[in-house]
Structure formats: structure tokens, C-alpha cells
N, CA, C and O atoms as a printed pandas DataFrame, in Angstrom:
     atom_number atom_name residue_name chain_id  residue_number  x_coord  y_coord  z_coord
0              1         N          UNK        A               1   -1.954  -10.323    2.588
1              2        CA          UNK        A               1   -1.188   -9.113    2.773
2              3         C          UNK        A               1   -2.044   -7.851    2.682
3              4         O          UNK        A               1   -1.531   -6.751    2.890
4              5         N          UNK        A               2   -3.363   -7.986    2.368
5              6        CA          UNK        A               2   -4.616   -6.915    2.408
6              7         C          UNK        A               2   -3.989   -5.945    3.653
7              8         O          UNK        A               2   -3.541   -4.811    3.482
8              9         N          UNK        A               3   -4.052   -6.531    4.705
9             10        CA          UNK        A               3   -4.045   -5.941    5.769
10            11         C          UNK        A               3   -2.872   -5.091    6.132
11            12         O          UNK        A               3   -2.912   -4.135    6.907
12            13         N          UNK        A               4   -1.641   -5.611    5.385
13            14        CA          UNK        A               4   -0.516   -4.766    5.672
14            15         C          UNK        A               4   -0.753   -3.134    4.829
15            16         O          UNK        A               4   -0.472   -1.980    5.153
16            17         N          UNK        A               5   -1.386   -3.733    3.663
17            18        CA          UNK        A               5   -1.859   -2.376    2.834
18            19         C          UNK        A               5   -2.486   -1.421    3.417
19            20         O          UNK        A               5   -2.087   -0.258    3.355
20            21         N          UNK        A               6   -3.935   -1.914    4.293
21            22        CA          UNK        A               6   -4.768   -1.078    4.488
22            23         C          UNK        A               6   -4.399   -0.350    6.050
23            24         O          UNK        A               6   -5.007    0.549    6.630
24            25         N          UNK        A               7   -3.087   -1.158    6.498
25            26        CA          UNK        A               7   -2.553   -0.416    7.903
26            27         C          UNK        A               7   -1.387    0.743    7.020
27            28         O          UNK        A               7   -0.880    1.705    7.597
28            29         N          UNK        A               8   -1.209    0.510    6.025
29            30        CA          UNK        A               8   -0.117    1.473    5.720
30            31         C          UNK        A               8   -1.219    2.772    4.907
31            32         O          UNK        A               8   -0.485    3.703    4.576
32            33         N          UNK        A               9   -1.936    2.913    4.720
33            34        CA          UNK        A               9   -3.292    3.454    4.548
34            35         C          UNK        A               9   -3.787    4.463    5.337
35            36         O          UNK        A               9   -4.097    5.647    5.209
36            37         N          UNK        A              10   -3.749    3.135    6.689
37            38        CA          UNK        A              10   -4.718    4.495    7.674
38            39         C          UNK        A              10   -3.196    4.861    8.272
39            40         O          UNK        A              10   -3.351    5.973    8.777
40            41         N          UNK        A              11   -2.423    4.639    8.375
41            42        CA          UNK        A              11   -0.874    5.430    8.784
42            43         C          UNK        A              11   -0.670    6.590    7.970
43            44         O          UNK        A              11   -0.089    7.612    8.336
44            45         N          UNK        A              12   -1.113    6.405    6.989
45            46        CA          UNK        A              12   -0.860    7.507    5.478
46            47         C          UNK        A              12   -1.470    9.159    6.149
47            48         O          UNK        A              12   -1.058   10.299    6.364
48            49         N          UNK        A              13   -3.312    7.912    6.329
49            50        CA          UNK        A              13   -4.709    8.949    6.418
50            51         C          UNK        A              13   -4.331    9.733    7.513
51            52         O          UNK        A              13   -4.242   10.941    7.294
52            53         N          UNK        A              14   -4.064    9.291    8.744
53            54        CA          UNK        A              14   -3.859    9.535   10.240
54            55         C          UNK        A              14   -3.199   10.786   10.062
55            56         O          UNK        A              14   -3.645   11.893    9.758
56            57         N          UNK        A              15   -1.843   10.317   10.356
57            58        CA          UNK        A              15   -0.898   11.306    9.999
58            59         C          UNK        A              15   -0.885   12.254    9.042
59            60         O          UNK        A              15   -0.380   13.314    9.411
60            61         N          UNK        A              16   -1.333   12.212    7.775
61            62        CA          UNK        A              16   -1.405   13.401    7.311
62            63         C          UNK        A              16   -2.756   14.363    7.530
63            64         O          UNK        A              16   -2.717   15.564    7.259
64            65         N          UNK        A              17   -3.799   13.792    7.983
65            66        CA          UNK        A              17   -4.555   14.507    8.775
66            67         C          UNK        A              17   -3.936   15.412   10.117
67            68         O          UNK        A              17   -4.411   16.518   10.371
68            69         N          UNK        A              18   -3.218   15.027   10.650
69            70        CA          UNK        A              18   -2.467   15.433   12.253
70            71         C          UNK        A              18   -1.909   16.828   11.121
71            72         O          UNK        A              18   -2.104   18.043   11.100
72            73         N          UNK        A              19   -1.227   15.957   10.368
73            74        CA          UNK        A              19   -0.157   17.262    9.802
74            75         C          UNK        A              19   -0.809   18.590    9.493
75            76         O          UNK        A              19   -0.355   19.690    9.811
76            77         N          UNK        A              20   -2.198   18.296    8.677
77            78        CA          UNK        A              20   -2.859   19.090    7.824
78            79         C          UNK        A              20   -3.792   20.160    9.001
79            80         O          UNK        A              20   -4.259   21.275    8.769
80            81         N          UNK        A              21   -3.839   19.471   10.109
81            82        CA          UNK        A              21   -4.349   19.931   11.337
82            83         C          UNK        A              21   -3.197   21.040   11.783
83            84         O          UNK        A              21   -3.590   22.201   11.890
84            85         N          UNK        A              22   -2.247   20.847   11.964
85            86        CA          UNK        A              22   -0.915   21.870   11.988
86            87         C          UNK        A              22   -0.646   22.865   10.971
87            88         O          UNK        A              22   -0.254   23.993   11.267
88            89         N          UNK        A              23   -0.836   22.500    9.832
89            90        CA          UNK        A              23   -0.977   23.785    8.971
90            91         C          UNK        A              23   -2.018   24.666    9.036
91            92         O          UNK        A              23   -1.859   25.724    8.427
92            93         N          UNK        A              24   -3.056   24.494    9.627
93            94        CA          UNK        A              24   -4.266   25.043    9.397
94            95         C          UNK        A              24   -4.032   26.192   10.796
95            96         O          UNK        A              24   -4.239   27.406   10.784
96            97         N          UNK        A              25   -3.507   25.286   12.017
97            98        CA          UNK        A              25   -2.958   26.080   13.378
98            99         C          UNK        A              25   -1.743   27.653   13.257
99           100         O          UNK        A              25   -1.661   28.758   13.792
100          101         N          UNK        A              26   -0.862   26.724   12.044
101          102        CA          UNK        A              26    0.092   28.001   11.140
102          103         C          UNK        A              26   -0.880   28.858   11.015
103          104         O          UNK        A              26   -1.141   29.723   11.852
104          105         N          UNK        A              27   -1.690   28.611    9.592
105          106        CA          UNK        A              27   -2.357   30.047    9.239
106          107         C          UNK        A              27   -2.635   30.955   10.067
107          108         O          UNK        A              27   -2.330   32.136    9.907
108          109         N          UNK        A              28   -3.570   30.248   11.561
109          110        CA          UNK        A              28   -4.144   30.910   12.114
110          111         C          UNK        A              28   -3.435   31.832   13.456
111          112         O          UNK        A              28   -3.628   32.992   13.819
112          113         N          UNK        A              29   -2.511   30.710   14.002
113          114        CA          UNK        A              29   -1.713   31.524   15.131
114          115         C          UNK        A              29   -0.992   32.608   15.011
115          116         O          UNK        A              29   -1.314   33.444   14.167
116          117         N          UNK        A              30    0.029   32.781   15.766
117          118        CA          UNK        A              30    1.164   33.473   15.742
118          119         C          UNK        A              30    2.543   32.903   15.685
119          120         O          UNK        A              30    2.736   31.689   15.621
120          121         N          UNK        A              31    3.523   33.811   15.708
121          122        CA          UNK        A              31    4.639   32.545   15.157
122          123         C          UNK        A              31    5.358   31.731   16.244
123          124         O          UNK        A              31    6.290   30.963   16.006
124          125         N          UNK        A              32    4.725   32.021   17.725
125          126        CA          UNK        A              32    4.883   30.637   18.530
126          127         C          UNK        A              32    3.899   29.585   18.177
127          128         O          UNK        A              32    4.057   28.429   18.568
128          129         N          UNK        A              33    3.185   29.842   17.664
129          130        CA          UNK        A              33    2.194   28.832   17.352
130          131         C          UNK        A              33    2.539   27.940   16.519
131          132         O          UNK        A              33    2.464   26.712   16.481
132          133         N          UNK        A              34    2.920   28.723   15.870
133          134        CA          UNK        A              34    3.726   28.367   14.325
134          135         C          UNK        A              34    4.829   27.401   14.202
135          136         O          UNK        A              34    5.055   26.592   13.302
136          137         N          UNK        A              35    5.664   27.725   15.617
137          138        CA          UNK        A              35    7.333   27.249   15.384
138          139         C          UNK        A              35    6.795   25.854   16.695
139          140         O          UNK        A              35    7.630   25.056   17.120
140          141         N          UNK        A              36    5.565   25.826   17.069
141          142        CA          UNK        A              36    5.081   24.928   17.874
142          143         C          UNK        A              36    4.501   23.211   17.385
143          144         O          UNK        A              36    4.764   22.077   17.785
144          145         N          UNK        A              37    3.343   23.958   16.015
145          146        CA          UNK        A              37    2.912   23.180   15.265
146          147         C          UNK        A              37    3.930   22.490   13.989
147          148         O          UNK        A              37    3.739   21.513   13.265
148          149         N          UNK        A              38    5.207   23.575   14.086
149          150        CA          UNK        A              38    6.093   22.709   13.200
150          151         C          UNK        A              38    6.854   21.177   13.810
151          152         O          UNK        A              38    7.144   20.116   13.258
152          153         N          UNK        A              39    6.963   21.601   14.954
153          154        CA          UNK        A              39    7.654   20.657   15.772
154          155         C          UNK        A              39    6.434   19.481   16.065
155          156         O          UNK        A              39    6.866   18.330   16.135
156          157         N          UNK        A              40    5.013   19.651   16.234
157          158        CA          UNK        A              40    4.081   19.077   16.019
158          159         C          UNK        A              40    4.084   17.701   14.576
159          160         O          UNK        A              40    3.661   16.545   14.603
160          161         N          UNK        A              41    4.728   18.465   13.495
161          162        CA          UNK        A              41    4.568   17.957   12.452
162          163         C          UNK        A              41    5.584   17.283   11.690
163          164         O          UNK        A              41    5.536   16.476   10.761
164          165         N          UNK        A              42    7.044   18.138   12.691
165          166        CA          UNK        A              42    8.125   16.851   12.786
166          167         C          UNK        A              42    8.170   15.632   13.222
167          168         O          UNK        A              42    8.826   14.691   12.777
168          169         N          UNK        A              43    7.007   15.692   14.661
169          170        CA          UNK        A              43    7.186   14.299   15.031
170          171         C          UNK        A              43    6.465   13.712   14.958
171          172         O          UNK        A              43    6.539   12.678   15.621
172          173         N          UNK        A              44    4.954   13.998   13.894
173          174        CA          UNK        A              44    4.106   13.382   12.610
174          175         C          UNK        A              44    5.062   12.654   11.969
175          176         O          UNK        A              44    5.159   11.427   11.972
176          177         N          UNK        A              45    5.689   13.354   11.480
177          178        CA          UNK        A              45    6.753   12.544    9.677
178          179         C          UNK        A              45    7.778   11.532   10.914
179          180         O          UNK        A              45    8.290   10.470   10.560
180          181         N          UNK        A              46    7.871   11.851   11.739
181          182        CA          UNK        A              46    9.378   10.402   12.697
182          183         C          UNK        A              46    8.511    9.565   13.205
183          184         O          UNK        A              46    9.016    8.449   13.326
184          185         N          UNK        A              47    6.952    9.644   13.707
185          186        CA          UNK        A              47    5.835    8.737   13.888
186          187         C          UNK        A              47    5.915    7.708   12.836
187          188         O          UNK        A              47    6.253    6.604   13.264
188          189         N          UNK        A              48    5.746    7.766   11.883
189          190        CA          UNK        A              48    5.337    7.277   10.516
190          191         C          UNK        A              48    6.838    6.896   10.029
191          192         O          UNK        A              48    6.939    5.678    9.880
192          193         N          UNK        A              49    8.249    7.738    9.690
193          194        CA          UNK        A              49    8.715    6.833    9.588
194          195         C          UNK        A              49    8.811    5.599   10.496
195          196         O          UNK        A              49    8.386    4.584    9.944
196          197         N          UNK        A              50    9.229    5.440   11.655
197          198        CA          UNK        A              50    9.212    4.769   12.735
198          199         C          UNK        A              50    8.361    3.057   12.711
199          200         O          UNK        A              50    8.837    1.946   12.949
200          201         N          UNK        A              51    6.878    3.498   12.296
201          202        CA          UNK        A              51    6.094    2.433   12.249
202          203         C          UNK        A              51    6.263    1.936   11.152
203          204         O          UNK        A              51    6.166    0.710   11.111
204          205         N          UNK        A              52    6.599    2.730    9.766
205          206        CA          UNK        A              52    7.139    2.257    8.518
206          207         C          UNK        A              52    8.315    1.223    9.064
207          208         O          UNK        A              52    8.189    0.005    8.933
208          209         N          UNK        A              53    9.025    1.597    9.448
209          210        CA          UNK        A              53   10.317    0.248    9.826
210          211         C          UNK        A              53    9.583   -0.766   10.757
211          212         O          UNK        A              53    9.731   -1.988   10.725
212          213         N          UNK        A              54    8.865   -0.147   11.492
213          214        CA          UNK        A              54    8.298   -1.488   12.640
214          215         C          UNK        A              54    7.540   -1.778   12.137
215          216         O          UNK        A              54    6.777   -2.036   13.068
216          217         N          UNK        A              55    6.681   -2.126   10.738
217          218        CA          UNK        A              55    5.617   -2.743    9.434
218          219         C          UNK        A              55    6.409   -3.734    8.614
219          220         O          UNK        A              55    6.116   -4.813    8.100
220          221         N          UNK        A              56    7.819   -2.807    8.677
221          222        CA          UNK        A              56    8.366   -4.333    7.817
222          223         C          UNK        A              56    9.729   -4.740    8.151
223          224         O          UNK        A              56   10.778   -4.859    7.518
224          225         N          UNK        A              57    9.319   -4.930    9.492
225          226        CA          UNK        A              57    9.989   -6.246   10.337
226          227         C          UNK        A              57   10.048   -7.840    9.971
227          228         O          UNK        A              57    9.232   -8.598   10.497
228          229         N          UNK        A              58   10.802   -8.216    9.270
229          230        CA          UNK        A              58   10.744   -9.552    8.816
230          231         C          UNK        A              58   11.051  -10.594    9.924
231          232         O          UNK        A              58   10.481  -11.641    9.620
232          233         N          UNK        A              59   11.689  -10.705   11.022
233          234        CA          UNK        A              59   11.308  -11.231   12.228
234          235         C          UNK        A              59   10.502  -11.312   13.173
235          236         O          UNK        A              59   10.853  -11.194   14.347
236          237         N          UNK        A              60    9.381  -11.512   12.820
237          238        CA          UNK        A              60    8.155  -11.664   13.439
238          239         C          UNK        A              60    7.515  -13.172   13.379
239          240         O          UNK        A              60    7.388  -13.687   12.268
240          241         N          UNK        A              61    7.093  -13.919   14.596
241          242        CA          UNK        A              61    6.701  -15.047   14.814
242          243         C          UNK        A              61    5.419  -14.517   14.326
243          244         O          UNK        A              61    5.383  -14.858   13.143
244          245         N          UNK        A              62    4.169  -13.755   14.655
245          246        CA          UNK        A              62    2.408  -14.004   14.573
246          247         C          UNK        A              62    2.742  -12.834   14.087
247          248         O          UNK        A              62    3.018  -11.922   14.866
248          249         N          UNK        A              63    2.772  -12.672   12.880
249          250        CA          UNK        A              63    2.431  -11.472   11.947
250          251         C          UNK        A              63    1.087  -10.765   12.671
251          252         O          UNK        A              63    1.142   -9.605   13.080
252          253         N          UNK        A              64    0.183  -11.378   12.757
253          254        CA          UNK        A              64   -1.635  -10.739   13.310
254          255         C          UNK        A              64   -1.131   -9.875   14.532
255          256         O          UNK        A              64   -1.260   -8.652   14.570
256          257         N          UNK        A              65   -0.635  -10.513   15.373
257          258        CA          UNK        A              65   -0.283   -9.921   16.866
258          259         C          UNK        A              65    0.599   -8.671   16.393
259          260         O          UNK        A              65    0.267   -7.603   16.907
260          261         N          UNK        A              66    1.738   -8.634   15.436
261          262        CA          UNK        A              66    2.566   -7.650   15.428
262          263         C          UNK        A              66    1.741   -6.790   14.670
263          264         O          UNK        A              66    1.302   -5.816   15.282
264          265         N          UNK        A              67    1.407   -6.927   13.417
265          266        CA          UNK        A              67    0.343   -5.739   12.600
266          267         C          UNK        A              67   -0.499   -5.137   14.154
267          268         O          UNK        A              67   -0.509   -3.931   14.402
268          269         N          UNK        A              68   -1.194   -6.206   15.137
269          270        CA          UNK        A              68   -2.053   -5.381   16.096
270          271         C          UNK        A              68   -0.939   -4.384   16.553
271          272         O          UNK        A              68   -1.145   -3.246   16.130
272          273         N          UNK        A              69    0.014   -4.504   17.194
273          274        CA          UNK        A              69    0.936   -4.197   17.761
274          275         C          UNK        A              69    1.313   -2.642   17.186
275          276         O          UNK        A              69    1.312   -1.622   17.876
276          277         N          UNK        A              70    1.661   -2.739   15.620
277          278        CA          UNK        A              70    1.976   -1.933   14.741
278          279         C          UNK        A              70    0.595   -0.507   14.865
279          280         O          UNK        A              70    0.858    0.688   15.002
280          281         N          UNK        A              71   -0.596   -1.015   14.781
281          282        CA          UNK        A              71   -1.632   -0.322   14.669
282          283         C          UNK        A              71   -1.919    0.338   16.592
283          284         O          UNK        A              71   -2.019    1.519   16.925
284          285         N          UNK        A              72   -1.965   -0.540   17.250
285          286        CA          UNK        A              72   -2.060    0.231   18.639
286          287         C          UNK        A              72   -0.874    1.338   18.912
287          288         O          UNK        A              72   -0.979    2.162   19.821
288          289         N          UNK        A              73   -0.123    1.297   18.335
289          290        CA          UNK        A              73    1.121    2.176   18.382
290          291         C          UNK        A              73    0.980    3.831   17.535
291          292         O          UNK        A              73    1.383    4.970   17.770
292          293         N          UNK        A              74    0.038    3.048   16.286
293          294        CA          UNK        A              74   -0.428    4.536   15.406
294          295         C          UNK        A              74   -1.351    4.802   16.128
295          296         O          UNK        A              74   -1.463    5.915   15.614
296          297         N          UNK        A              75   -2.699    4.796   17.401
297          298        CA          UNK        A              75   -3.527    4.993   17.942
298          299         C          UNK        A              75   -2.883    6.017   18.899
299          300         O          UNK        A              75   -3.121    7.225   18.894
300          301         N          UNK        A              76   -2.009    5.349   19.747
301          302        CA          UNK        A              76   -1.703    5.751   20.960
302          303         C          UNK        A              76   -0.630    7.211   20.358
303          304         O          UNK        A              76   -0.724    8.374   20.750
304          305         N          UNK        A              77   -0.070    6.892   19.760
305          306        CA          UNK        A              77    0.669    8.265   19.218
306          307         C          UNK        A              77   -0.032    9.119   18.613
307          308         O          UNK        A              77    0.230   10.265   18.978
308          309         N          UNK        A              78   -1.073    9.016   17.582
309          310        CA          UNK        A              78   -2.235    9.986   17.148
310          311         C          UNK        A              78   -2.790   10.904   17.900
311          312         O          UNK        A              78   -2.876   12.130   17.828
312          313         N          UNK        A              79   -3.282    9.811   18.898
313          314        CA          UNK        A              79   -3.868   10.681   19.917
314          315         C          UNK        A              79   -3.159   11.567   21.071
315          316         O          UNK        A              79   -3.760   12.362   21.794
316          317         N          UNK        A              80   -1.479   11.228   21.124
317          318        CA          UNK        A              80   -0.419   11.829   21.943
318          319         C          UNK        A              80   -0.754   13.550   21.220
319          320         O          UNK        A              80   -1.220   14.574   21.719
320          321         N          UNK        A              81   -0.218   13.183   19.751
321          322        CA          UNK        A              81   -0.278   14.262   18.754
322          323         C          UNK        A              81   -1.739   15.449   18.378
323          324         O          UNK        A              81   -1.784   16.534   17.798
324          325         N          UNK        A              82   -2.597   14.739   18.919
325          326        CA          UNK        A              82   -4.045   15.510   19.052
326          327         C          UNK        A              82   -4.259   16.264   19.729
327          328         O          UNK        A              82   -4.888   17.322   19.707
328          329         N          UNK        A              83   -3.451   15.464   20.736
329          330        CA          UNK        A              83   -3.934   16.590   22.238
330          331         C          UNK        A              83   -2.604   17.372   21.872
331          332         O          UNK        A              83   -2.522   18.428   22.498
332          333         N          UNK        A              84   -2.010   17.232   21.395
333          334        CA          UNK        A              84   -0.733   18.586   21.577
334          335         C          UNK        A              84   -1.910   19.985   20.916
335          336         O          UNK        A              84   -2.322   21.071   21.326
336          337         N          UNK        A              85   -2.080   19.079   19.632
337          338        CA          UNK        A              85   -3.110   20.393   18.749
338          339         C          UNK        A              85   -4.054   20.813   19.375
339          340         O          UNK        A              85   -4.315   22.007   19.233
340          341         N          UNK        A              86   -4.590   20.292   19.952
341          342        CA          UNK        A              86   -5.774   20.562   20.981
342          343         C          UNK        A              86   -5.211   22.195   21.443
343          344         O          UNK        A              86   -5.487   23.379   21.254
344          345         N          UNK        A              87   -4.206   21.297   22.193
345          346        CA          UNK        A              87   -3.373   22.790   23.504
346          347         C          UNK        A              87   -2.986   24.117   22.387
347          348         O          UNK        A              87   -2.645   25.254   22.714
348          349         N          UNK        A              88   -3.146   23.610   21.083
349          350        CA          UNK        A              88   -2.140   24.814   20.738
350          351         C          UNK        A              88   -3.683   25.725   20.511
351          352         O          UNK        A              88   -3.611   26.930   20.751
352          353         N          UNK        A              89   -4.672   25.317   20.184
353          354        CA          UNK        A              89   -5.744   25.840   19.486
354          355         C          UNK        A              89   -6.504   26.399   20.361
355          356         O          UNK        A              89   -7.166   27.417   20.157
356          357         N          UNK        A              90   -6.439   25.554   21.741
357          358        CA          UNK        A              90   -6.754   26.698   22.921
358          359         C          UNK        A              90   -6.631   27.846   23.649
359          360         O          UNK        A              90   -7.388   28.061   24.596
């Protein structure tokens, strides 16, 4: 079960990095920026819950395949969420 730990870990790290990336966009923007990166950081916290429920799915045939499954999903959304910050910082 190592592995379920250390995916709920980098889900933790990820995301609150994204988030902490949005506060930092607050300080600096204006308050479209602001009311931009919040919405940024709403759908940080519904990311994470989200994969939190799809982590502990107790109907799962190959646990390995679904944890992959679970983790390509925090990738592909991270990086959805990056490039938003990207745009706002440009």
C-alpha cells in the first residue's frame, strides 16, 4: 500500500504547489487576475477532491493499472492547470 501513500503525496505536493502558484499571481495582479487565479484554485481543490474518490475505489480488478490510471489523471490536469497560470502571468 506504499504506493497508494506516496500517490496521495505527490497529489498533496502537486496541487498545492498549483495553488500556491495562484496566490503568488493574487499578490501580484490586478483584481481580474485575482478573481481569475481564484477560479484557478477552485478547480485545484475539485482536482484533488475528485482523484481522492477515484484513489479509493474499492472496485478495481489491477489495482497497478488503476493507481497508473489515478496518477496519469493528476499529470494531465496539472499541467491543464499550469498553462492556465502560465496565461495569467503573461
Amino acid at each position: 500500500m506504499a504506493s497508494i501513500r506516496k500517490l496521495k503525496k505527490d497529489m498533496n505536493t502537486v496541487l498545492s504547489d498549483i495553488i500556491e502558484d495562484c496566490y503568488v499571481c493574487q499578490l501580484n495582479g490586478d483584481d481580474k487576475v485575482a478573481a481569475k487565479a481564484e477560479k484557478i484554485i477552485d478547480e485545484a481543490i475539485q482536482t484533488f477532491d475528485d482523484l481522492i474518490v477515484k484513489l479509493h475505489q474499492k472496485d478495481v480488478d489491477n489495482l497497478k493499472l488503476h493507481l497508473r490510471g489515478v496518477r496519469a489523471a493528476l499529470i494531465k490536469k496539472s499541467d491543464e492547470l499550469t498553462a492556465k497560470i502560465e496565461k495569467l502571468t503573461n
